[in-house]
N, C-alpha and C positions, 0 to 999 in steps of 0.2 A: 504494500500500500504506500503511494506518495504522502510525500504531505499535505501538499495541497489535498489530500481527499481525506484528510485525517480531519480538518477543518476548511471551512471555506476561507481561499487566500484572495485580497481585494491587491493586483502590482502597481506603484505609483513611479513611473521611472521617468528619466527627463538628465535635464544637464544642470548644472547646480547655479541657484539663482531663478528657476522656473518656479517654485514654489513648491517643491515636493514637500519640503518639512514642516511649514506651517498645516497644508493642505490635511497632510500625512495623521499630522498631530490629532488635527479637527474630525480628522474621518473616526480614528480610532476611539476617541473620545464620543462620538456621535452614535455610534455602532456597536459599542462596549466590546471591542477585541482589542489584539495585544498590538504593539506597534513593535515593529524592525526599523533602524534607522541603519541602513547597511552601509552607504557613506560615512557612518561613525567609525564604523569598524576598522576601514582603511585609514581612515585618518589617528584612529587611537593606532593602529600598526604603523604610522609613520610617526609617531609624538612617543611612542616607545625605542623606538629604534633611534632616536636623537639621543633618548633618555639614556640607550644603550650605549651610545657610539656605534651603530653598527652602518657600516657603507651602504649606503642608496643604490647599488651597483651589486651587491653578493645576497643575489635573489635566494640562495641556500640559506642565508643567514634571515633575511627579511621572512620567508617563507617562516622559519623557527618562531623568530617572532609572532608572526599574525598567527600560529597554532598553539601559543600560551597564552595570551592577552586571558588577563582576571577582568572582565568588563560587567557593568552592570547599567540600564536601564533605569529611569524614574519620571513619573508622568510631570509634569509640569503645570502651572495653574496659566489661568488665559492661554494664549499663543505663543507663551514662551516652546523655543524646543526641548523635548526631554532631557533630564537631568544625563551625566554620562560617566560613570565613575570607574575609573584604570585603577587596580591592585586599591580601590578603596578609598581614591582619593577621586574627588570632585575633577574631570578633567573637561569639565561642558564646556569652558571658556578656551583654554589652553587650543583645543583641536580647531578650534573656529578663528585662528589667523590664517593671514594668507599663505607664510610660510608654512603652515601645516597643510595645506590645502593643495599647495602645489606638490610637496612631498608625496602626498598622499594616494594624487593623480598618476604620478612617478611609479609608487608603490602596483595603486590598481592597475596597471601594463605586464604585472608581469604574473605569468600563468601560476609558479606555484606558490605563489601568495593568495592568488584568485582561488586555486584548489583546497588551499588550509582553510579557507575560512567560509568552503561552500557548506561545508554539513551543519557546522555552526549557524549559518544563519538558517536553514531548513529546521535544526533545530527550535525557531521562534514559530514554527505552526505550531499551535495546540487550540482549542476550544475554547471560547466560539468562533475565534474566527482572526484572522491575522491581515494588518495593511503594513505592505512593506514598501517599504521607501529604499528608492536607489538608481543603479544606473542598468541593469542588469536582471531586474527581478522577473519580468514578463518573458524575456528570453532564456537567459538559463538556470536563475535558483528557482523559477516555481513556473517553468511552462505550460503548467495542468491548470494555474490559477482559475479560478472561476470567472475570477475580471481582471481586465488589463486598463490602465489608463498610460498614457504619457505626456506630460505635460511640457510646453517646450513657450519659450520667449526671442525675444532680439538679443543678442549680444549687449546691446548698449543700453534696453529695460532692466539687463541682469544684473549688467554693473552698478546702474543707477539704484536697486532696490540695494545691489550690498554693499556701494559707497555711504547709503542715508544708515546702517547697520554699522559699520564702521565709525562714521562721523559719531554716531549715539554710544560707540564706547569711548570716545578721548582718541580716535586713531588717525591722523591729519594724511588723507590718501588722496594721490589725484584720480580722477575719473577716468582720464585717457589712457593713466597706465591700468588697471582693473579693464578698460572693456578690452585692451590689448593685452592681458593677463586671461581672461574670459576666454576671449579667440586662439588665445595656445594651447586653453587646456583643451577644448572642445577637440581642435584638432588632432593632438593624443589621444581624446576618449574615444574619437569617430576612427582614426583609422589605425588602434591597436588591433594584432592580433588574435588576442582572446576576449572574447565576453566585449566587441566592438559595441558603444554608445547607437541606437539604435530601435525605434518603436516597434513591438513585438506583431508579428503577421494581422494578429486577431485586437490590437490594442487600440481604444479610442484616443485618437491625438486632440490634445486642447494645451491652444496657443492663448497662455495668458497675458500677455502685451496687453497692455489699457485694461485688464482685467480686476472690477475687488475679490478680495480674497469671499467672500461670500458669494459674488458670482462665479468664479471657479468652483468651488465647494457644492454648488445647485449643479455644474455639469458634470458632473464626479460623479455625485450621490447617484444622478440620474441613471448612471452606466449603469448602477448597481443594484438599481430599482429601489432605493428606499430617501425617494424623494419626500 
């Protein structure tokens, strides 16, 4: 038995800055099932491996890494994103620089990193029902899901939603370099060789450009019938 048929799985995939996390958040919370935030995961395998010293380059060593990560999950209140904690400690903030983020992207390219941490997240099906957030979920951790969404924006909506997230922590970032930081990672996501960035055969694409987070949230829901 998959897992997706162990529980119904709802995939939210897209390129980061489309809205999967807030969306992701809202659905799981809306729905009473569990949340996967699976971009955490590579990003807590790249905020460990700094933590480590270990080379960005010795995919046998990174691979180690993303198959011992202690992580843990925690619902958040409003729209904040779920709490994130590595071997115990609080690392919600820590993973959401940009330096993590481009690490991280680094990390998700390479296949037996991608491999240590497929069962793992399969592991987050369970009853009633699971929304996973990511880059990859409708294609290869849960291609039985029962629903697929993929949510995707402009390069320069994505930067501007994560320059106003920036600016709201104290972090003085230009715009031009973020939509041109945006544009390199996508280009890594889209034309790696494993688990390539990618809306799933069967997946509803929504493009939220000019979109509120409430009217995305009503196109979603709709996928899933529990408008």
């Amino acid at each position: 038995m998959t897992a997706s048929e162990q529980a119904p799985v709802l995939t939210v995939d897209g390129p980061g800055g489309a809205g999967k996390g807030t969306i992701s958040q809202l659905l799981a919370r809306k729905l009473g099932w569990h949340l996967l935030d699976s971009g955490a995961l590579y990003r807590l395998t790249a905020l460990a491996a700094m933590k480590q010293a270990v080379a960005f380059d010795d995919e046998t060593a990174l691979a180690g890494v993303a198959g011992a990560l202690d992580v843990r999950f925690e619902p958040s209140p409003g729209d904040e994103p779920a709490r994130v904690f590595l071997n115990g400690a609080d690392a919600t903030t820590a993973i959401r620089t940009e330096e993590c983020g481009d690490r991280a992207s680094r990390v998700a390219a390479l296949p037996s990193v991608r491999q240590a941490l497929l069962q793992r997240q399969r592991d987050f099906c369970q009853p009633p029902g699971l929304v996973a957030d990511g880059r990859d979920m409708g294609t290869v951790v849960f291609p039985d899901a029962s629903h697929k969404v993929f949510l995707t924006a402009s390069a320069e909506e994505r930067a501007r939603r994560r320059h106003e997230q920036l600016l709201a922590q104290g972090e003085d970032v230009k715009l031009a370099d973020l939509i041109e930081e945006i544009q390199v990672r996508d280009e890594r996501d889209v034309n790696r060789s494993t688990a390539p960035l990618k809306p799933a055969d069967d997946a509803r694409v929504v493009d939220t450009t000019g979109l509120s987070i409430d009217e995305v949230l009503d196109q979603v829901l709709a996928v899933t019938g529990h408008t």
